[in-house]
C-alpha positions as CSV (number, residue, x, y, z in Angstrom):
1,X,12.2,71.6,47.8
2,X,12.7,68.0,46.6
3,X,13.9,67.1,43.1
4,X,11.0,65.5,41.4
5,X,11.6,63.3,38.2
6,X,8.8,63.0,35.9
7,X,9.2,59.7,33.5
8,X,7.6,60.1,29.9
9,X,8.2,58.1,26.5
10,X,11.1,60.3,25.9
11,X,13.2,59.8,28.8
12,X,12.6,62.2,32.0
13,X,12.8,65.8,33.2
14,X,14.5,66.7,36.2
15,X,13.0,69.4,38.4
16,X,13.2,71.6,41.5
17,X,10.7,73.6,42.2
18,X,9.9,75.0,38.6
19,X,13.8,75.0,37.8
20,X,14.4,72.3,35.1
21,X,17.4,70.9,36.4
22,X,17.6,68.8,33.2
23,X,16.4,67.0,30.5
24,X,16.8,63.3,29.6
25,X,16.5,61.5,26.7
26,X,16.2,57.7,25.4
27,X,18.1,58.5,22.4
28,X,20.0,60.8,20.7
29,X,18.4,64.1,19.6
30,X,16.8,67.5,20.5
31,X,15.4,68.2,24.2
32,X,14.0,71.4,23.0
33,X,15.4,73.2,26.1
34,X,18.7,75.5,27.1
35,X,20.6,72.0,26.7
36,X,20.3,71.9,23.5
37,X,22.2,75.4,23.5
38,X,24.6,74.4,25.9
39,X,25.7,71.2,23.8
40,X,25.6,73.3,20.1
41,X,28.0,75.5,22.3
42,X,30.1,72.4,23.5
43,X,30.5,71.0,19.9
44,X,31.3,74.5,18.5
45,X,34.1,75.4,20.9
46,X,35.7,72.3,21.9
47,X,39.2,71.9,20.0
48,X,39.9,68.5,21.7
49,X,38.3,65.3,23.1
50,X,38.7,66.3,26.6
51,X,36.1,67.7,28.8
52,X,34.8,68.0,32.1
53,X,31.6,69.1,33.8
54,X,30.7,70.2,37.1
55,X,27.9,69.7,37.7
56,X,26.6,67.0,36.3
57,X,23.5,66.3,37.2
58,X,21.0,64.0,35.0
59,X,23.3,64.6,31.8
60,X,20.7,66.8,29.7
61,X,23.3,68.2,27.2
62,X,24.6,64.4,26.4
63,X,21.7,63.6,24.1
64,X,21.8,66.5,21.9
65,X,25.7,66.8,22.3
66,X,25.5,63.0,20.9
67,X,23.1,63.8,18.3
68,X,24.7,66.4,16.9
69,X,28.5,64.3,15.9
70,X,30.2,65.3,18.9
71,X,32.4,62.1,20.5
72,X,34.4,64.1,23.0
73,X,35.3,62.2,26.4
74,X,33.1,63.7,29.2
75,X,34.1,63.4,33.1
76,X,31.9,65.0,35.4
77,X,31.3,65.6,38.7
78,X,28.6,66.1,41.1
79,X,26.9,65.0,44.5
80,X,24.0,63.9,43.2
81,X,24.8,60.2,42.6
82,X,21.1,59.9,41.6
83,X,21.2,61.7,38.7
84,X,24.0,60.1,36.9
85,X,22.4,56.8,37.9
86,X,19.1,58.0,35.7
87,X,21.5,58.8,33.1
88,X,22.5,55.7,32.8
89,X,19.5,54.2,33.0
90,X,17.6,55.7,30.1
91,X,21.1,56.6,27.5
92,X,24.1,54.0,28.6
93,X,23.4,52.1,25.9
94,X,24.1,54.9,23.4
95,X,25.7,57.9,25.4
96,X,29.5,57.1,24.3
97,X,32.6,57.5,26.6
98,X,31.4,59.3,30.2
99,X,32.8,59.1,33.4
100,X,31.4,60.1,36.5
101,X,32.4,61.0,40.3
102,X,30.3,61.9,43.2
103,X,32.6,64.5,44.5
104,X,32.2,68.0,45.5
105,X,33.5,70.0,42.5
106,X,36.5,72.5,43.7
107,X,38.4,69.8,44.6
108,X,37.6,67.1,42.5
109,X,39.0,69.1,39.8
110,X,42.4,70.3,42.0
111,X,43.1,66.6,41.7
112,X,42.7,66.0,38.1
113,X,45.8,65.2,36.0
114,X,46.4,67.2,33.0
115,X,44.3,69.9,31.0
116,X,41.2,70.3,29.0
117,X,39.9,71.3,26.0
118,X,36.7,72.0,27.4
119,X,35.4,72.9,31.0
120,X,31.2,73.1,31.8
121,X,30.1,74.4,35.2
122,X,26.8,73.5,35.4
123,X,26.3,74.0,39.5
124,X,23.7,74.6,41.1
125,X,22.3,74.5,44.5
126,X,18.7,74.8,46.1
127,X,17.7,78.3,47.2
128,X,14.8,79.0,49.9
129,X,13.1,81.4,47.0
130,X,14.5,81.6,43.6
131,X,14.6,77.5,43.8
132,X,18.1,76.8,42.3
133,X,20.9,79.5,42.4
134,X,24.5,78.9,42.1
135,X,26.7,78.2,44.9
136,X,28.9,80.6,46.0
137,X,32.4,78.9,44.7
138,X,31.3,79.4,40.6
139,X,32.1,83.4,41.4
140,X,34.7,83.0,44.4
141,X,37.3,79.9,43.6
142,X,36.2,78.3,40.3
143,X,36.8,80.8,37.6
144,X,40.2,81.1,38.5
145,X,40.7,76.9,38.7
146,X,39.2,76.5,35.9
147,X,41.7,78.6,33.7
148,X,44.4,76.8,35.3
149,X,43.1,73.5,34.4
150,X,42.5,74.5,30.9
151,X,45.0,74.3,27.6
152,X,46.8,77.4,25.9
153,X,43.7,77.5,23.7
154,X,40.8,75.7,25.9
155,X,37.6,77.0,26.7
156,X,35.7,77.4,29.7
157,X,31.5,77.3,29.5
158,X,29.7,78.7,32.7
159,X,25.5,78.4,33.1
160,X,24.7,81.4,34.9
161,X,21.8,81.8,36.7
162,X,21.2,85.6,38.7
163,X,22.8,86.2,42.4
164,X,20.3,87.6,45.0
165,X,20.9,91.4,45.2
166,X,23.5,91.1,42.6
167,X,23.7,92.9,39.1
168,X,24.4,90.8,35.9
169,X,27.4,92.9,35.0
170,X,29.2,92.4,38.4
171,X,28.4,88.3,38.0
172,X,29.7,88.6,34.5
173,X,32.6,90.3,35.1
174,X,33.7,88.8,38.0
175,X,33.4,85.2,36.1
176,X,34.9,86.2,33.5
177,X,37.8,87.7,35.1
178,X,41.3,85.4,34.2
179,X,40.1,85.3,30.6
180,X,41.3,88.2,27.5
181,X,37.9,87.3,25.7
182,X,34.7,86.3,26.6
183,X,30.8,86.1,25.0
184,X,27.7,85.5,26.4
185,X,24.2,84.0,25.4
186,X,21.2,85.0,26.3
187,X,17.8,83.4,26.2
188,X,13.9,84.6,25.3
189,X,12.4,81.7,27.6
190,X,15.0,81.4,30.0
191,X,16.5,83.5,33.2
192,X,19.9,81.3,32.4
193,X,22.9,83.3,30.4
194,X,25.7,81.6,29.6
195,X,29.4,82.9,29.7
196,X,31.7,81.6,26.9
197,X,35.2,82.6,27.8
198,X,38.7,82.1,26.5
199,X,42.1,83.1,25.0
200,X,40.9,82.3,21.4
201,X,37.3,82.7,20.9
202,X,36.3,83.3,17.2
203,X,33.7,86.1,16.8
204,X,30.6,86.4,18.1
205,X,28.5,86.5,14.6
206,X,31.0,83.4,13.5
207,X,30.1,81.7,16.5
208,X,26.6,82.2,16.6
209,X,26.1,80.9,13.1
210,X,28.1,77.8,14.0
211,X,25.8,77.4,17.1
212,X,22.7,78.2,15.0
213,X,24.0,75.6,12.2
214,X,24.2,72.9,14.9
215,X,20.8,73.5,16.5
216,X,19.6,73.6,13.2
217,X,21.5,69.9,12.0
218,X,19.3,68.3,15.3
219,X,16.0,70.2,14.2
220,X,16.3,72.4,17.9
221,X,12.9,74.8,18.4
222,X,16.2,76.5,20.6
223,X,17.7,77.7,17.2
224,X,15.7,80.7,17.4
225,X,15.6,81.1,20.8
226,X,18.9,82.7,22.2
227,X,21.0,85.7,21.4
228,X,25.0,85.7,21.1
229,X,27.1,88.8,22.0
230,X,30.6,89.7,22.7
231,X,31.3,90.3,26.7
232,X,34.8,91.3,26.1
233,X,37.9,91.4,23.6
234,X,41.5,92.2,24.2
């Protein structure tokens, strides 16, 4: 199915199928979607100013990232030159220091030079019936790149969505795999979960009051909307 964009005062949404792909604003503030969760969890985790995403797409999470203080440097990736070309189109002007390349993700980030404090994977592909699903590399190669790409105390962010014939708890654990600790959120509204994962996560209630506090500082209708719990602890 084709990605449709749909233009409104606010900016646009980003669809495929009835998968929001994303969400994107003229300004800084709340989308009042999974994004808005995704970039609390970004500003709560990240130790650093470095941070990649693969999968870019439209850059949904940038608005309410921005919005809620945090200035980290983004670089992303993703084959949909389209999306990052909305992006810029509707929050250049306020969206801070991005960079973007239209490569395919595994090996875009083999090449990149030195570690992060934060890595997103964000990827997503079209599926025949479910409408978006993840492609197969987020459980087979990326888990393991990504933890070599991070720092000592870096985290990696994965957005989940379920695998055809597939339980949660092997997609969880197989993601999860090269890290000691790991967390996951789960959503009333949405099929998404995502898998917070690395050597020094703080506790789940800690974290999930730092998340809350950030959805609440951008006036998020998310902040009530997701639940935090621990995956796994060494």
């Amino acid at each position: 199915m084709a990605i449709q964009i749909t233009r409104d005062r606010h900016g646009a949404r980003v669809k495929d199928g009835q998968i929001l792909l994303s969400r994107v604003l003229n300004q800084p503030g709340a989308t009042d979607t999974l994004f808005d969760v995704l970039a609390a969890a970004i500003s709560c985790l990240s130790k650093g100013p470095r941070m990649a995403v693969l999968g870019f797409g439209a850059g949904g999470f940038i608005s309410p990232l921005r919005a809620m203080g945090c200035e980290c440097h983004i670089e992303g990736v993703d084959l949909w030159e389209e999306g990052e070309q909305l992006f810029r189109e509707l929050s250049d002007d306020w969206a801070g220091p991005v960079e973007f390349s239209c490569r395919e993700a595994c090996s875009w980030l083999k090449k990149r030079r030195g570690a992060y404090d934060l890595v997103l994977e964000d990827l997503s592909e079209p599926h025949p019936e479910l409408g978006a699903c993840k492609p197969w590399a987020s459980f087979e190669e990326l888990p393991e790149i990504i933890h070599g790409k991070l720092r000592p105390d870096g985290v990696a962010l994965f957005n989940l969505l379920p695998w055809p014939d597939t339980s949660w708890k092997a997609i969880l654990s197989r993601v999860s795999g090269p890290w000691s600790k790991a967390g996951i959120i789960e959503f009333s509204d949405y099929e998404n979960r995502l898998l917070l994962a690395g050597s020094s996560l703080e506790s789940s209630a800690s974290l999930s009051r730092k998340i809350g506090k950030a959805l609440g500082s951008i006036n998020s209708t998310l902040r009530g909307g997701y639940r935090l719990r621990t995956l796994k602890q060494d």
